[in-house]
LOTI-223459 format. One record per atom (N, C-alpha, C): x, y, z. Coordinates in Angstrom, 3 decimals. Example, Ala and Ser with C-alpha at 12.3 -4.5 7.8 and 13.67 -1.06 7.14 Angstrom:
<pts>
<<13.190; -5.690; 7.800>>
<<12.300; -4.500; 7.800>>
<<13.200; -3.300; 7.800>>
<<12.850; -2.250; 7.080>>
<<13.670; -1.060; 7.140>>
<<12.900; 0.030; 7.870>>
</pts>
This chain:
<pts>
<<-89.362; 60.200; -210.422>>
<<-87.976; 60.420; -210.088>>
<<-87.164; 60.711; -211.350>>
<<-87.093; 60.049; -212.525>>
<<-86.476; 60.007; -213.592>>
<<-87.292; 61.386; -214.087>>
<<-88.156; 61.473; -214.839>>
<<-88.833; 62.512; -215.417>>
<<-88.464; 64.416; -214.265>>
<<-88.429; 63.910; -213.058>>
<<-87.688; 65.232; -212.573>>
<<-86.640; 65.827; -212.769>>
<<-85.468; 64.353; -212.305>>
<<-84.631; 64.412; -212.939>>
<<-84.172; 65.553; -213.850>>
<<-84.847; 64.686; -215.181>>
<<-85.173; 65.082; -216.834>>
<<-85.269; 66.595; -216.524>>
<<-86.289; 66.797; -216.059>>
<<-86.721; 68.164; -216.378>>
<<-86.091; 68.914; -215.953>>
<<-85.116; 68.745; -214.674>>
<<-84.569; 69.441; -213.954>>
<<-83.253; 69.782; -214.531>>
<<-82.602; 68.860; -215.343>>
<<-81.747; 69.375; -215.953>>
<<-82.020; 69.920; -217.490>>
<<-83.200; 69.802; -217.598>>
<<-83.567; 70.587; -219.220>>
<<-83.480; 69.148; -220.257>>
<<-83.065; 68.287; -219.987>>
<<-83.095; 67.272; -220.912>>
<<-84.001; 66.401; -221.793>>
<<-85.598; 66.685; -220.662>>
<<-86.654; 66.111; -221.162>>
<<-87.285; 66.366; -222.525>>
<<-86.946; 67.683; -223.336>>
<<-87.324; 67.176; -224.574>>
<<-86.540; 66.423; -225.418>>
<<-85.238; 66.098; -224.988>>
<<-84.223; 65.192; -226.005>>
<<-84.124; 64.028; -225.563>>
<<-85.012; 63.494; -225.212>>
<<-85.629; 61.760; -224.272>>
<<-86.734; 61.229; -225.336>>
<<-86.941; 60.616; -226.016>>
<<-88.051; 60.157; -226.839>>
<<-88.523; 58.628; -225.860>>
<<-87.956; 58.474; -224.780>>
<<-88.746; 57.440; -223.975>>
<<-87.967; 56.875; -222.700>>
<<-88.019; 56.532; -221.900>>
<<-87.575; 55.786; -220.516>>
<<-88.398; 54.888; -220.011>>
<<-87.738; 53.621; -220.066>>
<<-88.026; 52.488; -219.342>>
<<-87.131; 52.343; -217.767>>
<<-87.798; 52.057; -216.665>>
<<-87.312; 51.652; -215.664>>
<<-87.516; 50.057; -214.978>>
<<-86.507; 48.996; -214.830>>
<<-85.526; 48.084; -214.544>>
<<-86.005; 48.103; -212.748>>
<<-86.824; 47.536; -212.110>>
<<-86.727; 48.308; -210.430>>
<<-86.059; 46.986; -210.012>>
<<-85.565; 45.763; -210.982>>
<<-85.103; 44.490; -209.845>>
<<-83.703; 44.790; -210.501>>
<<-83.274; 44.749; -211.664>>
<<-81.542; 45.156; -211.410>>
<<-81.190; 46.496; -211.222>>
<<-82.092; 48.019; -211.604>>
<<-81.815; 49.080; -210.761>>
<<-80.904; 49.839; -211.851>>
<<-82.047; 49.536; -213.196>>
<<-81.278; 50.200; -214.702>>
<<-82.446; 51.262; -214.836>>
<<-81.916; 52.272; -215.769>>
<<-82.685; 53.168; -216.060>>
<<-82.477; 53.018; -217.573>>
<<-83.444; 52.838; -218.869>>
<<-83.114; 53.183; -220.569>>
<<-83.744; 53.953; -220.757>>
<<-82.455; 55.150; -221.342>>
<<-83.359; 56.112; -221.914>>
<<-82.937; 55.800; -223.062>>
<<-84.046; 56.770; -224.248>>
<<-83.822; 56.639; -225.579>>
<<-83.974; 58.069; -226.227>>
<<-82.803; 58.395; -226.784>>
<<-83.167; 59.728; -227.447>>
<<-83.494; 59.806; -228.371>>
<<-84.159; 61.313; -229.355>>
<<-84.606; 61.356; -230.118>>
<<-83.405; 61.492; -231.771>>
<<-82.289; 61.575; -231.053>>
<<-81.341; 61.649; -232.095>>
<<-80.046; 61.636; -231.336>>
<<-78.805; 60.952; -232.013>>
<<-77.494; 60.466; -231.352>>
<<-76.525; 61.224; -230.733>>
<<-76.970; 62.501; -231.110>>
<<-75.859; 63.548; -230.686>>
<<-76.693; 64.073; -229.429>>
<<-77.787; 64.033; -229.180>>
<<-78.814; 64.290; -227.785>>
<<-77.690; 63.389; -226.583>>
<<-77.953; 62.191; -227.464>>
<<-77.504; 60.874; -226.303>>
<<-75.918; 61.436; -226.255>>
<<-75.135; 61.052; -227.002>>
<<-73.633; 61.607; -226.687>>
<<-73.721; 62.889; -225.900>>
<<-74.066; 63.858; -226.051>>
<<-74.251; 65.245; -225.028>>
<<-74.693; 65.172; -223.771>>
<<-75.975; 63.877; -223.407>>
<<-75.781; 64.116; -222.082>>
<<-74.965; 62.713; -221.477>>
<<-74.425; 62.016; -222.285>>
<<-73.146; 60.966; -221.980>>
<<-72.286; 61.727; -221.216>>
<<-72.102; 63.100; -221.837>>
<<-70.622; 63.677; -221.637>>
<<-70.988; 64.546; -220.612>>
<<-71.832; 65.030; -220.298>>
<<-72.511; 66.282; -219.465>>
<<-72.464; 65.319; -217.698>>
<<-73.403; 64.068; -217.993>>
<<-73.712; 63.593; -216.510>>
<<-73.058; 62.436; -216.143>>
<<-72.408; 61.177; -217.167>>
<<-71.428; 59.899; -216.831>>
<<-70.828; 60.670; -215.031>>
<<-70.916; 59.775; -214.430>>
<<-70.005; 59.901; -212.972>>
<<-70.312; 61.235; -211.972>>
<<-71.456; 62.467; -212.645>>
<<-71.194; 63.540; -212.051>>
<<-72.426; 63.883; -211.738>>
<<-73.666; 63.072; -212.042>>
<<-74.481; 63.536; -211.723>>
<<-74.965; 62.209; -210.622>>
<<-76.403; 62.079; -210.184>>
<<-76.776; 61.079; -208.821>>
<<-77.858; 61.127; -208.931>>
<<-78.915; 60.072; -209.087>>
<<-80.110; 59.900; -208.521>>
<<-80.216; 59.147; -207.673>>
<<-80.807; 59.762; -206.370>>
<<-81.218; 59.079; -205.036>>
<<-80.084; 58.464; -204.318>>
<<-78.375; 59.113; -204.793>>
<<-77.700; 59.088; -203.889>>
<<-77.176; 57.892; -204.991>>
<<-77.115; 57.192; -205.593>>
<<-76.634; 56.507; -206.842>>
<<-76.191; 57.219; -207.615>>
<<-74.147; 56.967; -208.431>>
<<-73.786; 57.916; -209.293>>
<<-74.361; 57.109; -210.154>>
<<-74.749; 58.093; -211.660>>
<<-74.987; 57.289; -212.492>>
<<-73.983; 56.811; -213.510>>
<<-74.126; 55.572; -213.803>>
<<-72.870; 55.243; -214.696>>
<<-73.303; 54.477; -216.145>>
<<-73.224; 55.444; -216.903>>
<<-74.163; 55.549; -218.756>>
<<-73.216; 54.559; -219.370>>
<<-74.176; 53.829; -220.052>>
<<-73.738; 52.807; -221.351>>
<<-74.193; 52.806; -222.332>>
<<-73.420; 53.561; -223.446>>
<<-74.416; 53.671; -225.154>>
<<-74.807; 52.194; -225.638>>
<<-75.545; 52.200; -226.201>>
<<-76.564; 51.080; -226.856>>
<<-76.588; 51.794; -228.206>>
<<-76.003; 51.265; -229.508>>
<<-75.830; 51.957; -230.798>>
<<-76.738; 50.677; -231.240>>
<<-77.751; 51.088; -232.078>>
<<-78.354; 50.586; -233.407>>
<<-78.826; 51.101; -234.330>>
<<-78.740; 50.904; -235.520>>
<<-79.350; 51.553; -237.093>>
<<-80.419; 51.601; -236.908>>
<<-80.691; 52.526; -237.414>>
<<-82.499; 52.697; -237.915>>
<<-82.342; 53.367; -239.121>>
<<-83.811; 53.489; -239.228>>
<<-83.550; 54.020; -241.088>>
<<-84.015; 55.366; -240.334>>
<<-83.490; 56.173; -239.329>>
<<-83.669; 57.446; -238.849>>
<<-82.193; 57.658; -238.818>>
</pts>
């Protein structure tokens, strides 16, 4: 479901991983660089839907030595 998603909107190469949550009904993705993640923040927050669920995005910021 997620990985169609992905692909379906072209996003899957700027995903470096997804974990799925099936008892609270979270999706984490992780991109490969911060401006990936801000771009599709701004692209899908409130406007896009999986399985009839809007989705509603929360950045997770941490340092890396990347």
């Amino acid at each position: 479901m997620v990985y169609m998603f992905l692909k379906e909107h072209k996003k899957e190469p700027d995903v470096e991983s997804y974990t799925i949550n099936n008892r609270d009904g979270l999706i984490k993705l992780e991109f490969h660089e911060h401006v990936k993640a801000q771009s599709f923040y701004k692209e899908m927050n409130f406007k896009e839907k999986i399985l009839l669920r809007p989705l509603n995005i929360y950045l997770n910021l941490k340092l890396s030595e990347k």
